[in-house]
N, C-alpha and C positions, 0 to 999 in steps of 0.2 A: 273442376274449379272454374271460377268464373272468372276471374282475372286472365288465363290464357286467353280465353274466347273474344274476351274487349281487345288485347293488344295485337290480336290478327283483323277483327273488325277495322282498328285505327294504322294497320300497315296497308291493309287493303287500299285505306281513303288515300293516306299520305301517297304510296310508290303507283298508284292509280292515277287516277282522275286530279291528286292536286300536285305530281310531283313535279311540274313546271315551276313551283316554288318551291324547291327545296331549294338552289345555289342563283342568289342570293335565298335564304330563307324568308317569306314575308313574316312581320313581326306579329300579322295579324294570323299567324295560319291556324292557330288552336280555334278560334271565333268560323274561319273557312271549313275546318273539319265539319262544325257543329252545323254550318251552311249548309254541305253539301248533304247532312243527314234527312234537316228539314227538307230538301228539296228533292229527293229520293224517296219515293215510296217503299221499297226493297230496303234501304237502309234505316227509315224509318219505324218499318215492321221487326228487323232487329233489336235496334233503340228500343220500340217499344216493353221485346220481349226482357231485355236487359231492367229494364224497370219495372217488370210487372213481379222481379224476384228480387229489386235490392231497390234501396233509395237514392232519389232525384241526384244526393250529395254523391253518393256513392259511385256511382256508375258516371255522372261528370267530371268529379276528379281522379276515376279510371283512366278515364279516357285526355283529359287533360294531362294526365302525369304520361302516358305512352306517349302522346303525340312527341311529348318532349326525349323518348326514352330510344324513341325507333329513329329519330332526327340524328338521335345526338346533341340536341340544341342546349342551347344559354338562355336562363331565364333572364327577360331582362325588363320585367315591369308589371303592374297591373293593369289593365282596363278596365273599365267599370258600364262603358259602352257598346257592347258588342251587338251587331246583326242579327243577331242568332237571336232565337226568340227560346232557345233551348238553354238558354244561361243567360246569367245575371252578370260575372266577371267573367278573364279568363285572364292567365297570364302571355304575356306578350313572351316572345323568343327571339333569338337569334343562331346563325350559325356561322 
């Protein structure tokens, strides 16, 4: 199934490379995950593979709902400006 695969993908980013923001959580870190994707080739080539079997919606609000799932976070807003050139919104968090 594919949904395992995304939520080890988005534990990886999270207790890796961004888990200097878990305490306090940044509000921005779902926008960060999708950062660190762009800017990684290796996770990129994942991403890719995740998309080449489901769609754009799909596989970003995967991974947007884990970000929040493996945090344990509060959702606490929309964005509608994010960095990421990999999404359009993302919901803000807190923990």
């Amino acid at each position: 199934m594919f949904y395992p695969q995304i939520r080890r993908f988005v534990d990886a980013i999270l207790n890796g490379r961004l888990l200097h923001h878990r305490f306090p959580c940044s509000a921005d870190i779902t926008d960060l995950v999708f950062l660190e994707i762009e800017n990684n080739s290796a996770l990129m080539t994942t991403y890719i593979i995740f998309r080449s079997n489901h769609s754009e919606m799909t596989v970003n609000s995967a991974i947007g709902r884990f970000v929040r799932e493996v945090w344990n976070l509060n959702n606490t807003g929309r964005e509608y400006k994010p960095q990421s050139t990999l999404i359009k919104t993302y919901m803000k968090h807190s923990n």
